[in-house]
C-alpha positions in Angstrom: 151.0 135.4 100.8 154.0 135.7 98.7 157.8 136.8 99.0 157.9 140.2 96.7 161.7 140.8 97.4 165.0 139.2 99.4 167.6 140.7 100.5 171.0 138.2 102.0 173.7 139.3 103.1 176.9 137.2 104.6 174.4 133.8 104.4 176.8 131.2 103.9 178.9 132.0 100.8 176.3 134.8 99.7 178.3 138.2 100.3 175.3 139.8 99.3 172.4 138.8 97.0 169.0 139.8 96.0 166.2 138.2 94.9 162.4 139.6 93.7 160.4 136.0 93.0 157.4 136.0 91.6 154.1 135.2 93.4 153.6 131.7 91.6 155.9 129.1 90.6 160.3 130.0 91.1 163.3 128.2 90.3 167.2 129.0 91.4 169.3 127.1 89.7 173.6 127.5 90.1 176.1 124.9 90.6 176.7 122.7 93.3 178.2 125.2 96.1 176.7 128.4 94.2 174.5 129.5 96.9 171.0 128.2 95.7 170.3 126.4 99.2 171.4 128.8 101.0 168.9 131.6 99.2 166.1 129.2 100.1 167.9 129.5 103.9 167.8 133.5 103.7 163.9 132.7 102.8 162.9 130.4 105.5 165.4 133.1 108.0 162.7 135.4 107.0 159.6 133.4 107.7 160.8 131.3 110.5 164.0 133.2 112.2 166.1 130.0 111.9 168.0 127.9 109.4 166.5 124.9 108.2 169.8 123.1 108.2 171.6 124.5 111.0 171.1 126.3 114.7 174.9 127.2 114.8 175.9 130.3 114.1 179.4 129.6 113.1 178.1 126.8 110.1 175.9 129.9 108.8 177.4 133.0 108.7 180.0 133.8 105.9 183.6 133.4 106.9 185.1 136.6 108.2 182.1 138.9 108.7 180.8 139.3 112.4 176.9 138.2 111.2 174.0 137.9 109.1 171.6 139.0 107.7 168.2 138.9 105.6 165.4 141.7 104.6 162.3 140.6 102.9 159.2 142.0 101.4 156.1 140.3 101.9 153.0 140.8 100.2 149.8 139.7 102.3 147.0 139.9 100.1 144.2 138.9 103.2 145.6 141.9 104.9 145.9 143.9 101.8 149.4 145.2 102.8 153.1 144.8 102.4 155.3 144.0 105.8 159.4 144.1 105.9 160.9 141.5 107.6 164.0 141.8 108.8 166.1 139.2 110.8 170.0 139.6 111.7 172.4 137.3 113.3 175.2 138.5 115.8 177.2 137.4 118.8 175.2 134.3 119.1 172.2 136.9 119.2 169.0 137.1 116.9 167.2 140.3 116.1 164.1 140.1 114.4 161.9 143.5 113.1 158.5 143.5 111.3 158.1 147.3 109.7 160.4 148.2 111.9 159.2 147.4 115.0 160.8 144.8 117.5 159.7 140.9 117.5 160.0 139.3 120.7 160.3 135.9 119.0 160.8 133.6 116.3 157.1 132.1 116.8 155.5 135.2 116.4 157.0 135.6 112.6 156.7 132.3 111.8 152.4 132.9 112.7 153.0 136.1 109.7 154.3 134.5 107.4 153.4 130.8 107.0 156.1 128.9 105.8 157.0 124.8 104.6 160.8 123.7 103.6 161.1 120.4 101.6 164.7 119.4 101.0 166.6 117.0 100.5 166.6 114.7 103.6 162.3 115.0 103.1 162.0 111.5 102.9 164.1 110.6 106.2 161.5 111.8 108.1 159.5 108.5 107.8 162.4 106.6 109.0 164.2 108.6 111.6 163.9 109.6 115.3 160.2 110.3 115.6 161.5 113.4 117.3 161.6 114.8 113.8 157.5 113.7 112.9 156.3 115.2 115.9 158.9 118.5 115.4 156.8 118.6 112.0 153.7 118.7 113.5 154.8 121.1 116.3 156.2 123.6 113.5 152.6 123.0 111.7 150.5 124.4 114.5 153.4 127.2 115.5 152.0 129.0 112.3 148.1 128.9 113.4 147.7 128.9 117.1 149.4 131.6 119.6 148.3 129.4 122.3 149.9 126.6 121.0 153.6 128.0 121.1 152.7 128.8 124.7 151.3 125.5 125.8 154.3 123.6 124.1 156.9 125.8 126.1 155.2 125.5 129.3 155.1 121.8 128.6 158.6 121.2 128.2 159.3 123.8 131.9 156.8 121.3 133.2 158.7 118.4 132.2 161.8 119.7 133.0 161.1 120.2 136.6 159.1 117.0 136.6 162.4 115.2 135.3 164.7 117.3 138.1 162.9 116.0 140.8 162.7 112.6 140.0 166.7 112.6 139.6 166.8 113.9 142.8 164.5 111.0 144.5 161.6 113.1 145.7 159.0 111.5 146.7 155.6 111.3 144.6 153.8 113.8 146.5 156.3 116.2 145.4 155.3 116.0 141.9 151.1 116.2 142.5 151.5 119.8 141.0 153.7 118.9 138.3 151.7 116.1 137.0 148.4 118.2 137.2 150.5 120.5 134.7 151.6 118.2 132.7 148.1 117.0 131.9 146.8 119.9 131.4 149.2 120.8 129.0 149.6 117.8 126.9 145.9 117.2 126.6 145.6 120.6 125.0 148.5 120.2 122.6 147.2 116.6 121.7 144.3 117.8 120.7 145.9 120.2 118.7 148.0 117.9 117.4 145.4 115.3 116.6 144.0 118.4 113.9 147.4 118.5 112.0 147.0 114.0 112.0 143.4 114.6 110.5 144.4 117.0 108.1 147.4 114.8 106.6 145.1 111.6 107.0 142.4 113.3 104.6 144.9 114.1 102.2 146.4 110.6 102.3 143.1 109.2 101.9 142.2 111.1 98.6 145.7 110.5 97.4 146.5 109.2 94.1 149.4 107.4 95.6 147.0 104.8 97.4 146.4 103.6 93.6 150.4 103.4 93.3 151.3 102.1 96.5 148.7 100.6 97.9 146.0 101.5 100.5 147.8 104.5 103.2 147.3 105.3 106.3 148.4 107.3 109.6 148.5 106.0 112.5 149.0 108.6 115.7 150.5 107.9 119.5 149.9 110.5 122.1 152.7 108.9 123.6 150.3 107.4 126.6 147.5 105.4 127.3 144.3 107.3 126.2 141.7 104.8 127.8 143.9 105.7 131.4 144.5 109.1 130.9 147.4 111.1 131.2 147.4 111.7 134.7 146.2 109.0 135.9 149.4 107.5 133.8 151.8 109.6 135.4 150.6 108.6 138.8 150.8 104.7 137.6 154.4 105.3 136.1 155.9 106.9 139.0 157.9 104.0 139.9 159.0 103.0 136.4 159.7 107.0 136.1 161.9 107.1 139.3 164.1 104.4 138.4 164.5 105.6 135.1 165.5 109.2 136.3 163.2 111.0 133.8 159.3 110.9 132.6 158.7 108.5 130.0 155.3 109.4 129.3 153.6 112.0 127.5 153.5 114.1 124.7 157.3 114.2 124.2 157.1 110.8 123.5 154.5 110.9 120.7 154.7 109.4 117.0 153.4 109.3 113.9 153.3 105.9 111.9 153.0 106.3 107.7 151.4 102.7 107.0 150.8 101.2 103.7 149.1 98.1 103.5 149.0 98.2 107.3 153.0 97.4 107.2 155.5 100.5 108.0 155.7 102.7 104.8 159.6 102.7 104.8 159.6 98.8 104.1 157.4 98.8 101.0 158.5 101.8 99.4 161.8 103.2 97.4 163.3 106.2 98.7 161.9 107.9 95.5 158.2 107.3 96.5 159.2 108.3 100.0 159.5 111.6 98.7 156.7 111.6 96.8 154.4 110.4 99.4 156.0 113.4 102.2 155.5 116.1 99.5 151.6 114.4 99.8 152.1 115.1 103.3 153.5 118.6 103.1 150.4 119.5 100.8 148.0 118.7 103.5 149.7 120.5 106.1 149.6 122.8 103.0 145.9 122.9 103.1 145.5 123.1 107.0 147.5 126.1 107.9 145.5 128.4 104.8 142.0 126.8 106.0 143.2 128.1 109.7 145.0 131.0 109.1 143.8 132.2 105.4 147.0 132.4 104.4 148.5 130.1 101.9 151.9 129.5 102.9 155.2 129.7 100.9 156.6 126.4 99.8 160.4 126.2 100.2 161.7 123.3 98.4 165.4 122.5 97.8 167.0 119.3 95.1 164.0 118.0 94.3 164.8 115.8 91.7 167.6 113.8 93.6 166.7 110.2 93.5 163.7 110.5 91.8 163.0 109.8 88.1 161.4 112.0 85.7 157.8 111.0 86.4 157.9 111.2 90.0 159.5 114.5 89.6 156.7 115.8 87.7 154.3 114.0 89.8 155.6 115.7 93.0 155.4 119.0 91.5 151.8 118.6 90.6 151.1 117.9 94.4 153.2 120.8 95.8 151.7 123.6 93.3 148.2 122.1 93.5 147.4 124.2 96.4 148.9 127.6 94.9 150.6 130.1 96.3 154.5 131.1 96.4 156.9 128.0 95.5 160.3 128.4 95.2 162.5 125.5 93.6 166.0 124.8 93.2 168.0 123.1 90.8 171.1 122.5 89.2 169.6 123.5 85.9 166.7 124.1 84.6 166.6 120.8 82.7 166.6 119.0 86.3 163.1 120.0 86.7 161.4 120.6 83.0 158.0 120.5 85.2 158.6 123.5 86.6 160.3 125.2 84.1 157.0 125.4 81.8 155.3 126.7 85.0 157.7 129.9 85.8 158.7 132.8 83.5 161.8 133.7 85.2 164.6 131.4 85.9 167.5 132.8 88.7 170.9 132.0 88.2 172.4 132.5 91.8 176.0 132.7 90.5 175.0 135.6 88.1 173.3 137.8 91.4 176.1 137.2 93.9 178.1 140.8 94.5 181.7 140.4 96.1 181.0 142.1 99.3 177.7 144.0 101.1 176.6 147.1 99.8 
């Protein structure tokens, strides 16, 4: 699956630009502040319905025009067909079409047209909020399993009703229903989830890295007590829950621990070869989504080089083109990332594509 043609307009600075990448190996390059993020924005808009750097409206869409928006041509070779995307952005509303027919929601695009985004702040993700790991894995399984975007919403209605009556001091018996749901729901997403931790663990496990860093490993939390169970947990935690005024177990409370060495990855490790090891990571999740789906999915990756030297840099592009399919790069220039200019024919200069206003 491959991006054949883009089309932004009023993205950020881009008043209007378009873009026809080849299937293989891409790279933007401009200057800082010369739209070449924000391209990869219009990209990922078209794959996913969303920024991957904001969920406001106002930081997104180019001063003084009422909204966005993106058209894309995708070529699905499984399918042996073309689709056109497109996704616009006004009054705080988003309107998404495939071939011209209504979307009812981002999830449902995001299923067509398999998409990863690598940028900048890649390597945070081993040290931040675990929100952010299991958000990963969440977006993962949004591109292979229908069921899974619906289980995951029902989850968080379940747990959001769960959470108002236990502000409101209702007794346990209250909640019987609400914990049988929640159960349910978050066995079946665990187990989902625990695929995605398989598939990144087999890809740790053959790593080169482990050679470079040491011996790496995953290590998963359901966020409860397996050996208990989840309901039983939520019947034992009722107390504890109560006085906390929300439910502090469960699948919302999930992580995913990077070892190495059987220590926590962010302590032995440079920023650099954090990034090197989540590009690892993203080629796994790589792998899982085309063995699921059959669709390999477009790699998105923005300022790769920054903070890492010249033979990480090249190392990290091995991993993310080892899999194939559509990658799209960005750089300053084309110097920043020699590795994969020798793999690409055509170089884009955003600042030489940018028009001054719509067509």
């Amino acid at each position: 699956m491959h991006f054949e043609f883009l089309s932004v307009a009023n993205l950020r600075c881009l008043a209007l630009t378009e873009y026809a990448p080849g299937p293989g190996v891409n790279l933007v390059c401009g200057a800082n502040g010369s739209g070449k993020t924000s391209l990869l924005e219009g990209f990922a808009m078209a794959s996913l319905g969303r920024s991957f750097l904001s969920n406001t409206l106002s930081d997104i869409v180019r001063h003084g025009s009422g909204g966005l928006s993106v058209r894309a041509r995708i070529q699905d070779p499984g399918a042996g067909r073309s689709m056109t995307v497109q996704v616009r952005k006004v009054r705080g509303e988003t309107e998404i079409s495939m071939d011209g027919e209504s979307v009812p929601s981002a999830s449902t695009l995001a299923r067509a047209v398999p998409t990863l985004v690598m940028n900048s702040k890649a390597a945070d993700m081993l040290t931040e909020n675990p929100s952010n790991r299991r958000a990963l894995i969440d977006r993962t399984m949004f591109h292979v399993e229908r069921r899974y975007v619906e289980h995951w919403k029902a989850y968080r209605q379940a747990l959001r009703q769960r959470n108002e009556l236990l502000r409101q001091g209702a007794p346990s018996r209250d909640v019987v229903f609400w914990d049988e749901r929640l159960a349910t729901l978050g066995e079946a997403i665990d187990a989902d989830r625990s695929r995605v931790v398989d598939a990144m663990s087999d890809m740790l496990a053959g790593s080169a890295l482990n050679d470079i860093l040491g011996t790496l490993s995953i290590r998963y939390s359901p966020g409860w007590d397996r050996e208990m169970g989840y309901r039983e947990q939520l019947r034992s935690s009722w107390q504890r829950d109560s006085q906390a005024g929300y439910t502090t177990v469960g699948i919302h409370r999930a992580d995913l621990a990077i070892r190495c060495e059987g220590r926590a990855v962010a302590r032995r490790i440079s920023r650099g070869q954090g990034k090197l090891l989540v590009a690892t990571l993203y080629a796994g999740l790589a792998k899982f989504i085309a063995g699921e789906t059959g669709r390999t999915p477009v790699f998105l990756v923005d300022d790769l080089h920054a903070e890492l030297d010249d033979k990480l840099c090249s190392q990290a592009v091995d991993i993310i083109t080892s899999r194939g399919g559509q990658c799209i790069f960005t750089a300053i220039r084309p110097s920043d990332l020699p590795a994969v200019t020798e793999r690409t024919d055509d170089v884009f200069h955003v600042e030489h594509h940018r028009a001054a206003s719509p067509a």
